[in-house]
N, C-alpha and C positions, 0 to 999 in steps of 0.2 A: 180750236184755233181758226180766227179768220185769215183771208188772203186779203193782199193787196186790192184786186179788184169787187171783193164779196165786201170789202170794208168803203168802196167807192160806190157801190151801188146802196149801200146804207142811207135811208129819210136821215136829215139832219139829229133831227130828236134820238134818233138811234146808235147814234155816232156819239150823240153825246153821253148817254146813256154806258155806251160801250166804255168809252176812255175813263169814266169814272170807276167802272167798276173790273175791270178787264187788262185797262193796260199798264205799261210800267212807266211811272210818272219822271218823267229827267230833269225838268226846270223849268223856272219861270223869272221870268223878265220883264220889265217894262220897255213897250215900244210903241212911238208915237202915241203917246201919255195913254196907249192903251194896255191890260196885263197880257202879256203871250205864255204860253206853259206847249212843254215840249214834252211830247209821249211817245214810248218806244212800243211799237205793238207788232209783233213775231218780227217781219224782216223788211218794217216800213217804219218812218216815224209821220207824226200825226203834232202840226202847230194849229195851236186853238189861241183861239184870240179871244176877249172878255171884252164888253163894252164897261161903262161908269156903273151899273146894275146890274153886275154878275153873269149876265147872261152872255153866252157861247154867240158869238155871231158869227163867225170864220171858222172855218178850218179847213184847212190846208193837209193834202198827204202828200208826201215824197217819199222818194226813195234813194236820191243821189246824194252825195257828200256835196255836191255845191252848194244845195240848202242850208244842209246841215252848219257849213261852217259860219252861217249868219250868227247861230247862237253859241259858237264857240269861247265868246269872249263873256258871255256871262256864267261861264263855269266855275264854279271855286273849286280847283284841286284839292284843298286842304277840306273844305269841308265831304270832299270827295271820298277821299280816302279815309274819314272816319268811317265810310260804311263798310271796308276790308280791312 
């Protein structure tokens, strides 16, 4: 399990590396015609942003609900709850 700041001190490449394989993927979204995808990793979450080429150029970690509610509006409940 990483921590908050052992994931802050992470090279990019490693981060990315990380979120593919490690954390728990929550959503993705378009913003500002660029993809965002929202990752829950132990007691932070982690927004990665996608350029037109696939490639990771942001990411962003938090840890407050104010972030968080940025992407609350692209939640589908319903498709939510097919996973319980």
């Amino acid at each position: 399990m990483i921590s908050y700041f052992q994931f802050l001190l992470l090279p990019h490449r490693e981060k990315e590396q990380y979120l593919q394989e490690k954390a728990q993927f929550l959503l993705s979204h378009t913003k500002n015609n660029k993809e965002v995808k929202l990752y829950l990793v132990n007691s932070f979450f982690v927004e990665a942003s996608y350029n037109e080429h696939f490639n990771m150029n942001e990411i962003v970690v938090f840890k407050g609900l104010d972030k968080l509610q940025e992407h609350t509006e692209h939640i589908d409940l319903i498709q939510l709850t097919d996973h319980f």
